[in-house]
N, C-alpha and C positions, 0 to 999 in steps of 0.2 A: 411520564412520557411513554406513549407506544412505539414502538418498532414499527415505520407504517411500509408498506413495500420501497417507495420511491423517498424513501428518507434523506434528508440531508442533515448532517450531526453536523453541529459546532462544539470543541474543545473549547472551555471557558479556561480564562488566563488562571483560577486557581485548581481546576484538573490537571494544567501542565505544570504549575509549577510544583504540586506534593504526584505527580505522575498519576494522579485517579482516572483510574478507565473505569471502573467497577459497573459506572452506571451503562456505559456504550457497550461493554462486554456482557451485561445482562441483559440490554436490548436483541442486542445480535447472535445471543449464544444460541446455533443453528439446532442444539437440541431442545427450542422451546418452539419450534414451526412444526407442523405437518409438514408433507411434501408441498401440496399446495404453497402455503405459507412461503416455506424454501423457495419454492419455482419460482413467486413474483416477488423477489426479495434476490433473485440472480443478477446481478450485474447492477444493483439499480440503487447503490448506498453511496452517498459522495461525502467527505470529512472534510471537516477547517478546523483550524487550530486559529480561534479568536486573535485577528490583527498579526498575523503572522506575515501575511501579504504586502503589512509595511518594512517590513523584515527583510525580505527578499528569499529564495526558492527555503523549502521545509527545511532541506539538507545540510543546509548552511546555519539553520537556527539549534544551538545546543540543548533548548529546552525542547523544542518541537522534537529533533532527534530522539530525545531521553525520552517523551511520550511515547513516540511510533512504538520505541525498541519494544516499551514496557507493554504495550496494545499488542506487537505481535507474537511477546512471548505466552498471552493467555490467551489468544488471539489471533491463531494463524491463518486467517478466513477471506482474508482481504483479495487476493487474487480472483473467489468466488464472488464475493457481494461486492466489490468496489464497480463505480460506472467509471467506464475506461473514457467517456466521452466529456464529464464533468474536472476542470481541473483540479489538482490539488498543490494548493497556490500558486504562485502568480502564473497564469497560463502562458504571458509571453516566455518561459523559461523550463524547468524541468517540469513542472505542475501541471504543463498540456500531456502529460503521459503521464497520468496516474498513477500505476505499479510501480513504475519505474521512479518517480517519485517518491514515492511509501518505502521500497527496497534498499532506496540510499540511505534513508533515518535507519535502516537497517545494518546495512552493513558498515565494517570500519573503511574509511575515506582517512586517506594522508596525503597532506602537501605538501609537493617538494619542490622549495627555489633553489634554484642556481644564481647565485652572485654575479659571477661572471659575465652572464649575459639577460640578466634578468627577466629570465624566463619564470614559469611555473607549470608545475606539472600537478595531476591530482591523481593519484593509483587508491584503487578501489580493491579490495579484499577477494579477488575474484571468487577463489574459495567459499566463499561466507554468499557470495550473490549465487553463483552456482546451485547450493545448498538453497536458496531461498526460492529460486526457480522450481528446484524440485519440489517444493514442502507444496509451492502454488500451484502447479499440475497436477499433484497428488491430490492436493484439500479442493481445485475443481470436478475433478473425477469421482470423490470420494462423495461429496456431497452432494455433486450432480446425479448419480449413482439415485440415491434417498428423495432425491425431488422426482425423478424421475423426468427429467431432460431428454430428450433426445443426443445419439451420439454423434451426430455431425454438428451441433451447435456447440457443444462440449470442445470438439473437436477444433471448433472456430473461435470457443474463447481460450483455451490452450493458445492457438497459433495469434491473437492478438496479444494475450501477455509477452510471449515467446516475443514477439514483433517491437515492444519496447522495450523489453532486456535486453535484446542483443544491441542494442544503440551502445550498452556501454560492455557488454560481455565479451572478451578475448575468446573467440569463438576455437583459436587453434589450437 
């Protein structure tokens, strides 16, 4: 399988389940592009994790989580090449905001009910999103840099990532 610019991967049920990226991180490892290569390979890579849609949002799936983690520990490129406009699962749900998306199989997620009035709460590891905001700023900048981008497009997919984090990031 090539790496084509406008790629869609699907994660087959046995990648997720022994955690194999091996083959999507050789695809996409940005140091096997020219710039050219890099440049139409910007924004234009969308993932599925095979039947996970029946599942309900990535975040909520333990295997899918365990995937993302293990993709974006060799693999922190996603804020570069992911298409912000492609969902990643069910798009009625977290999966219409891509990063944002992808960021919560990243980070630790706890839920907390209350008995009492049977509520539920979900707190997210702000710390750990925080930290993943930056690695995605830095790995757009960094890579856009080597494709050679323009910086006010850089500048515009910074402020789109930005624009789905904050939906869940404690800004104060």
């Amino acid at each position: 399988m090539r790496a084509e610019p406008n790629a869609h991967y699907i994660f087959r049920r046995d990648q997720v389940l022994s955690l194999d990226t091996a083959e999507f991180v050789d695809l996409f490892d940005p140091r096997r592009f020219d710039s050219f290569q890099l440049r139409a390979r910007f924004g234009a890579v969308s993932l599925e994790i095979e039947h996970a849609e029946l599942c309900g949002d990535i975040c909520t799936i333990p295997e899918g989580r365990n995937l993302i983690r293990a993709l974006h520990a060799s693999w922190p490129y996603a804020a570069f090449f992911l298409d912000l406009k492609r969902p990643f699962g069910p798009a009625r749900a977290l999966g219409a905001w891509p990063i944002l998306a992808y960021a919560l199989c990243v980070v630790d997620i706890e839920l907390v009910e209350f008995d009492a009035s049977a509520e539920c709460t979900v707190r997210l590891d702000q710390n750990q999103l925080r930290r993943f905001r930056d690695i995605a700023l830095y790995t757009i900048e960094q890579l856009g840099q080597v494709a050679e981008i323009p910086p006010e497009v850089l500048f515009g997919r910074k402020r789109a990532i930005t624009k789905q984090l904050d939906k869940i990031l404690d800004i104060a």
